[in-house]
VMD Tcl script that draws the C-alpha trace (Angstrom):
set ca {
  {-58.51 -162.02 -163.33}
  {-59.29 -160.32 -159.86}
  {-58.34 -162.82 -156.95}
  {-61.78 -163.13 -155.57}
  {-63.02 -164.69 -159.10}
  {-60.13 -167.12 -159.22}
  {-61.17 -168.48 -156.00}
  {-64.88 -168.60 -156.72}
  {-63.91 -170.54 -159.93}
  {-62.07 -172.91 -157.70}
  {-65.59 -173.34 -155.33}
  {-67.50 -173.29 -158.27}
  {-65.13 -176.38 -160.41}
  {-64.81 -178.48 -156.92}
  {-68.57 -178.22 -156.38}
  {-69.66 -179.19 -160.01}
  {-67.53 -182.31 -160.04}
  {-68.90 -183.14 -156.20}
  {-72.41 -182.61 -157.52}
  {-71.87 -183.49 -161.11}
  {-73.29 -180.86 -163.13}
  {-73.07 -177.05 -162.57}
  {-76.50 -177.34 -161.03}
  {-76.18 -179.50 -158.37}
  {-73.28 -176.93 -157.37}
  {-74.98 -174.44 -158.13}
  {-77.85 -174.93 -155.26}
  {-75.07 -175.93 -152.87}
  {-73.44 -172.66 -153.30}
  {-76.97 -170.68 -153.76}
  {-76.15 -169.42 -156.93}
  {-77.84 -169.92 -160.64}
  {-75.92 -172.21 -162.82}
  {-74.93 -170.08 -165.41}
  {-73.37 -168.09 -162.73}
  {-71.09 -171.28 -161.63}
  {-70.70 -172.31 -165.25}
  {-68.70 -168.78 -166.06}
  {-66.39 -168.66 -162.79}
  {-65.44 -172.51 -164.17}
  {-64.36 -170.92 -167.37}
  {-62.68 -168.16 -166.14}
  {-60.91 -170.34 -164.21}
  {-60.55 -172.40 -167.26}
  {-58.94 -169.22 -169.36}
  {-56.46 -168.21 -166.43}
  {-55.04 -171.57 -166.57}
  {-54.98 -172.18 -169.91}
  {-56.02 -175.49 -170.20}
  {-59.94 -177.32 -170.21}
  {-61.00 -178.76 -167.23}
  {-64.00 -180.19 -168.11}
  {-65.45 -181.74 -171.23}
  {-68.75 -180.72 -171.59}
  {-72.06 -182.09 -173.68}
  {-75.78 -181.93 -173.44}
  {-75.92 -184.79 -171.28}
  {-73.13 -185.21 -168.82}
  {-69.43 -183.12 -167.39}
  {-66.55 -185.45 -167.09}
  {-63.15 -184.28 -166.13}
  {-60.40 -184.08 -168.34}
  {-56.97 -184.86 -167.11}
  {-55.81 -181.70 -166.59}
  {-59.11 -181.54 -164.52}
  {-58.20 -184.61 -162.64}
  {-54.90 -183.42 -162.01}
  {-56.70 -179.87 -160.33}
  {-59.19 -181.64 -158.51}
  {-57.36 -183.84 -157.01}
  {-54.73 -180.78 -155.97}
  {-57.51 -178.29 -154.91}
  {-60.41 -180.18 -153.53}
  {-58.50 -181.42 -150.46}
  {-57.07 -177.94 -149.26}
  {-60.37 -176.28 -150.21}
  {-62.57 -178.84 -147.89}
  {-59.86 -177.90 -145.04}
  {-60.75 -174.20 -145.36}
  {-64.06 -174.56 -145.57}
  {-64.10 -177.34 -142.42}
  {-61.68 -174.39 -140.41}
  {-64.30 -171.49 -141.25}
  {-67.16 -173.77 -139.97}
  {-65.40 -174.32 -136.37}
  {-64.41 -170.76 -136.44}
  {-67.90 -169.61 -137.03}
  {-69.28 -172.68 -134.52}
  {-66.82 -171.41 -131.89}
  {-68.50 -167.73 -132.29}
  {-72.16 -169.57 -131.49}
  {-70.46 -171.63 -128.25}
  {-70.21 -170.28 -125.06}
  {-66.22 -170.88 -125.18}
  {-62.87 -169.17 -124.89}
  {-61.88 -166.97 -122.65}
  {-63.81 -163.89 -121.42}
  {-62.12 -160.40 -120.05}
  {-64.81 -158.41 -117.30}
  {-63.59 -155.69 -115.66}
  {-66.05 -154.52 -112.69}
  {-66.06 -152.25 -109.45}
  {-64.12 -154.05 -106.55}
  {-66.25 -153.39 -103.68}
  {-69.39 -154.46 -106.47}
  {-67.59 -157.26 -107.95}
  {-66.43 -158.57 -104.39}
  {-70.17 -158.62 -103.25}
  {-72.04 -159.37 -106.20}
  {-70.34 -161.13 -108.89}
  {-67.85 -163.25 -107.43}
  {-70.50 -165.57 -106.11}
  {-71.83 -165.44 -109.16}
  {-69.02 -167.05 -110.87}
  {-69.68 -170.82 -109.21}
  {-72.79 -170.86 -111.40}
  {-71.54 -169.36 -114.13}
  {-69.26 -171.92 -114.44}
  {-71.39 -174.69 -114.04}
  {-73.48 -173.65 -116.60}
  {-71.05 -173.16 -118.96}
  {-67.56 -174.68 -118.34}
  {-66.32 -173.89 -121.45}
  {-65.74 -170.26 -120.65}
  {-63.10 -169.23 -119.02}
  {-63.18 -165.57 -116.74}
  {-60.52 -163.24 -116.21}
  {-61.82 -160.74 -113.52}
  {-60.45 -157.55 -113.37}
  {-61.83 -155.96 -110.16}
  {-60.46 -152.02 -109.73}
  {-62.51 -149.05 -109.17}
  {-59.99 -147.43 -112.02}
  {-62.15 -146.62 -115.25}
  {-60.71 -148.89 -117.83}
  {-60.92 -148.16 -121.61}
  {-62.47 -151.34 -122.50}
  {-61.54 -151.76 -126.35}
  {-57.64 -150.57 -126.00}
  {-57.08 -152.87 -122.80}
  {-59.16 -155.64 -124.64}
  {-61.98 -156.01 -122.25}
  {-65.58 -158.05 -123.64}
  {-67.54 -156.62 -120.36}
  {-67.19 -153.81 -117.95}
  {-69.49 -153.49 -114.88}
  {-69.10 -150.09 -113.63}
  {-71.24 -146.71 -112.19}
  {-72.71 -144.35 -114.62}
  {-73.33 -144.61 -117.90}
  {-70.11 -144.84 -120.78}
  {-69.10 -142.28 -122.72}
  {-69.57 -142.57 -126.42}
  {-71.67 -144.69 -128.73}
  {-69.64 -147.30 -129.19}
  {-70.95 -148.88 -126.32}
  {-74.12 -151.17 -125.35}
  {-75.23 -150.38 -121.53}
  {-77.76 -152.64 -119.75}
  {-79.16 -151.40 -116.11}
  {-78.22 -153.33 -113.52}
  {-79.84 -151.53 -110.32}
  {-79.77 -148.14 -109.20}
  {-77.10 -147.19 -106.77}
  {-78.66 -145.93 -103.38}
  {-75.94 -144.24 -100.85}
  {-77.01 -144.20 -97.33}
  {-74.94 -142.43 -94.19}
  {-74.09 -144.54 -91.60}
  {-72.29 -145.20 -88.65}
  {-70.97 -147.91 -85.43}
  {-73.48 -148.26 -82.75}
  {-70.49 -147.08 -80.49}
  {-69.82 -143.99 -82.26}
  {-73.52 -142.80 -82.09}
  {-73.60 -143.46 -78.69}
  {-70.34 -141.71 -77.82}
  {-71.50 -138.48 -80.49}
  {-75.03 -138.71 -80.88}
  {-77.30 -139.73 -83.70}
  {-77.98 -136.94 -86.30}
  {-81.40 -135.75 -86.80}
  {-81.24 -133.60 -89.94}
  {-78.26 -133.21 -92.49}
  {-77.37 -130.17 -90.75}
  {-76.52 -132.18 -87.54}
  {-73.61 -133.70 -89.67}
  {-71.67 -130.44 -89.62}
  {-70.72 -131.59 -85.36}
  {-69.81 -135.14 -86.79}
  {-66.59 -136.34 -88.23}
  {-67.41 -137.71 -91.67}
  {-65.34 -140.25 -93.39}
  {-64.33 -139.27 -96.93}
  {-63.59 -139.73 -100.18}
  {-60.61 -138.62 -101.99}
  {-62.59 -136.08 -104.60}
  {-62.02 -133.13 -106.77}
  {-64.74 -130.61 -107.85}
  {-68.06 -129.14 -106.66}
  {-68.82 -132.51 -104.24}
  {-65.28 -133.10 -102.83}
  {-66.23 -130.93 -99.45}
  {-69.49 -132.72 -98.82}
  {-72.34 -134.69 -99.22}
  {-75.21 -134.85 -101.26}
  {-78.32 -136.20 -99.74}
  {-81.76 -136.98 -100.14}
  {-84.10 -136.84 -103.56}
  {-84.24 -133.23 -103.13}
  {-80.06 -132.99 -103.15}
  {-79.26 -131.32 -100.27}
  {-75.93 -130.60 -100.51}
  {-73.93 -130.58 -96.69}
  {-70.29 -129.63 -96.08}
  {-69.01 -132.05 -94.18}
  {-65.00 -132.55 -92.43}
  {-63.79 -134.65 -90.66}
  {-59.93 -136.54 -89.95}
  {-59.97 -139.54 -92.11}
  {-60.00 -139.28 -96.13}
  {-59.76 -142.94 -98.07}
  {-59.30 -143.23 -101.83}
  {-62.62 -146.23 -102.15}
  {-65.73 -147.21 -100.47}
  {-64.37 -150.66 -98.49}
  {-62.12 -148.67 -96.99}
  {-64.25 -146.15 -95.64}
  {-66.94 -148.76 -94.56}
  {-63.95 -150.60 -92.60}
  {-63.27 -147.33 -90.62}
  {-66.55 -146.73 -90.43}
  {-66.90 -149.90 -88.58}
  {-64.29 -149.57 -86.17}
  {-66.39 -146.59 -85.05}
  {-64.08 -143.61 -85.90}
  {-66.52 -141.56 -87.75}
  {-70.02 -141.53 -90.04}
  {-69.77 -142.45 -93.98}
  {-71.82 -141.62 -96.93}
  {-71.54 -145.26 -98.54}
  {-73.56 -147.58 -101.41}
  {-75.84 -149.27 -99.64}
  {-75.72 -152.60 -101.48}
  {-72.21 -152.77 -99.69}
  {-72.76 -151.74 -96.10}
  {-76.45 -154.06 -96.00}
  {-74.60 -156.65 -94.62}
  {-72.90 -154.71 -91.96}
  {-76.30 -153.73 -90.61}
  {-77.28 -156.89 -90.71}
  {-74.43 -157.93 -88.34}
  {-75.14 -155.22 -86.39}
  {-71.61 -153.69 -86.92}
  {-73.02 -150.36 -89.05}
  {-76.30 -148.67 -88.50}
  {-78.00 -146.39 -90.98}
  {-78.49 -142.70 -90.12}
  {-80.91 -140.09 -91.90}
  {-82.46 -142.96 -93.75}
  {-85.27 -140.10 -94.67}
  {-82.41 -139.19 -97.35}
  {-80.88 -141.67 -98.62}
  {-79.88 -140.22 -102.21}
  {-79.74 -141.82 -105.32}
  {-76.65 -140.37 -107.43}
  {-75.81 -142.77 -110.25}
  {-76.80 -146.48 -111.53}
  {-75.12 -149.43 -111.87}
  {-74.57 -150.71 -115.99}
  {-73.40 -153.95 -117.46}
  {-71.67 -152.43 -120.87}
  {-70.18 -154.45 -123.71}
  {-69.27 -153.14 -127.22}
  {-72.41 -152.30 -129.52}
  {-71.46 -154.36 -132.53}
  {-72.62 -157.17 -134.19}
  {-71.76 -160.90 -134.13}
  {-71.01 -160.90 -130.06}
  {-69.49 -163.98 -129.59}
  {-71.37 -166.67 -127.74}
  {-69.44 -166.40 -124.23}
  {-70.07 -162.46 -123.65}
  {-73.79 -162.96 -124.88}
  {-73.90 -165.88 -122.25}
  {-71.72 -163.80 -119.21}
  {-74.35 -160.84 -119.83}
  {-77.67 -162.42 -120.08}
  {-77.25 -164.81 -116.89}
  {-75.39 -162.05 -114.73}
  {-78.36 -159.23 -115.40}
  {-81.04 -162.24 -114.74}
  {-78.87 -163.51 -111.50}
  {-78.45 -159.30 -110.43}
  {-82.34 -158.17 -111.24}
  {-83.43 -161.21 -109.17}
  {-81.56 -159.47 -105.93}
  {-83.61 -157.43 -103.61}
  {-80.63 -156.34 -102.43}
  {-79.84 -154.35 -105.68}
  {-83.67 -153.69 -106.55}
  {-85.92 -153.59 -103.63}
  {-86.79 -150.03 -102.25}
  {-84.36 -148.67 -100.42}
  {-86.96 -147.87 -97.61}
  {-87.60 -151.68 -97.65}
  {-84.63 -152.84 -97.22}
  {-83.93 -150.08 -94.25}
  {-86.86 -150.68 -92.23}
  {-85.78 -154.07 -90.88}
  {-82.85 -151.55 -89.02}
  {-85.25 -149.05 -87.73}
  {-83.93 -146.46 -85.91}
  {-80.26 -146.15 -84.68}
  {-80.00 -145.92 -80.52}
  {-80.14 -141.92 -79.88}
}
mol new
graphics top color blue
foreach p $ca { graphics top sphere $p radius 0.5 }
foreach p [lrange $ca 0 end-1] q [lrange $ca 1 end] { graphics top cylinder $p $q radius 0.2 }
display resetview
C-alpha cells in the first residue's frame, strides 16, 4: 500500500469512530462514505487484523481497534492542531520580515514609516536592509525590495511607488560666486558633482523630457546621491540629484533648484516582492500599508513643477 493511502486510512478510521459511522467522517473530511469506508479497509488489510465490527445499524471497535485508536488518535489530533497554527501563522501579520530598500529612499521615506507600521501590527518584526547595492532578493532571502527601475525577470511582482524626478541644483553661495545657469549648455562653465558611472551617461547629464544629453566635469566624483547632495550643500559645485531627497534642503534654504524647466524623469520607484502564491500575512501587510502611506505623499506624487514653484527662481 502507497504511504499516502495508509495515512488517509488512519484520517479516515480516527474520524469514523469520532463521528461514529463512516458518514459522519465522511462530511468532516468532504469525502463520500464509500470513499472513507475503503481507506478503513485498506488500512484494515495492511495490518492484518479488523478494526471495526460492522452491521446495518451501528460500528463498534474491536480491540485491536481500541488498541489503534487509542495509539493513533492522539498523535494524529497533534498534527492536525500543528498544521492549523502553521497555516493561521501564514494569515497573521507575524514573524519576521526581510526589506531591502535604497538608503538615501529608505532614510527619507520608510524609516518614519516604521513607527506606524509597528503600531499597527506589533507582531511583525523588520529587518531593514538599506544599501543602494542591487540585492538578489530570493538567494539573500529577502520578502520585499524597494528599489529604482523595474526587476529583471518574471519571477517578480512590482508595484509603482512614484516616479523618480532628478532636478540640478546648487548652494545659494555657489550661484552667487559662479552664476546661475540659464540653459543646459551653461553647465559646461560649472563644476558638476558626479556620480561614479560606466557607459553612455557616465560623462554627463541627461535633462529635461526631451533628454538633452550635456557633458558635464567637474573635481568631485561620489559613489551615491547623499553624498553628492552633502557636497552640494557645502557649496563646492552643482548636482543632478532625486528630487524627493534634496526637497528638504530647499526647504531649509541650504540647496536651490536650477533649470527647473528640465527637470528629467529617468526611472520610477517599485515596491517588488516574489510573484507567487500564498504570501504570507506580514509581507501582504508591509506592502499594502507602505504603497497607501507612499501614494498619499505629495512629495513622491505631486508634479514636479508643483512642488518647485514654492522655490522660484535661484538669486542670478
Amino acid at each position: 500500500m502507497a504511504r499516502g493511502e495508509g495515512i488517509r486510512g488512519v484520517i479516515g478510521f480516527v474520524e469514523t469512530v469520532a463521528a461514529g459511522s463512516f458518514a459522519g467522517a465522511a462530511k468532516k473530511l468532504g469525502v463520500t462514505p464509500v470513499a472513507v469506508s475503503k481507506n478503513v479497509q485498506r488500512l484494515e488489510r495492511q495490518l492484518g487484523v479488523r478494526l471495526l465490527q460492522r452491521s446495518t445499524r451501528k460500528l463498534s471497535l474491536t480491540a485491536e481497534g481500541r488498541l489503534f485508536y487509542d495509539s493513533c488518535s492522539g498523535p494524529l489530533r497533534e498534527l492536525q492542531g500543528a498544521q492549523a497554527a502553521v497555516s493561521e501563522r501564514s494569515r497573521a501579520p507575524v514573524g519576521t520580515l526581510r526589506v531591502t530598500c535604497l538608503q538615501p529612499f529608505g532614510r527619507a521615506f520608510v524609516v518614519p514609516l516604521l513607527a506606524g507600521f509597528s503600531r499597527r501590527y506589533p507582531g511583525i518584526e523588520v529587518q531593514l536592509d538599506l544599501s543602494d547595492t542591487t540585492r538578489d532578493m530570493i538567494a539573500e532571502g529577502f520578502d520585499v525590495a524597494i528599489r529604482a527601475g523595474l526587476p529583471r525577470g518574471s519571477s517578480m511582482v512590482a508595484r509603482e511607488i512614484a516616479p523618480l524626478h532628478f532636478v540640478v541644483c546648487g548652494a545659494p553661495a555657489y550661484l552667487a560666486v559662479h552664476g546661475v545657469p540659464q540653459d543646459p549648455a551653461d553647465l559646461q562653465g560649472h563644476n558638476c558633482l558626479r556620480m561614479v558611472r560606466s557607459g553612455p551617461d557616465a560623462t554627463g547629464w541627461t535633462l529635461g523630457a526631451g533628454k538633452r544629453f550635456v557633458e558635464v566635469k567637474g573635481n568631485l566624483v561620489a559613489g551615491d546621491f547623499v553624498t553628492l547632495a552633502a557636497l552640494a550643500q557645502q557649496g563646492l559645485g552643482l548636482a543632478h540629484l532625486p528630487l524627493p531627497l534634496v526637497l528638504p534642503a530647499f526647504r531649509d534654504g541650504k540647496l536651490v533648484p536650477v533649470l527647473a524647466d528640465w527637470v528629467s524623469q529617468p526611472t520610477r520607484l517599485y515596491l517588488c516582492y516574489p510573484n507567487r502564491k500564498g504570501l504570507p500575512a506580514r509581507v501582504l501587510s508591509f506592502v499594502g500599508f507602505m504603497l497607501e502611506e507612499l501614494h498619499a505623499n505629495a512629495d513622491l506624487r505631486a508634479d514636479p513643477r508643483t512642488l518647485l514653484a514654492p522655490f522660484g527662481r535661484a538669486p542670478d
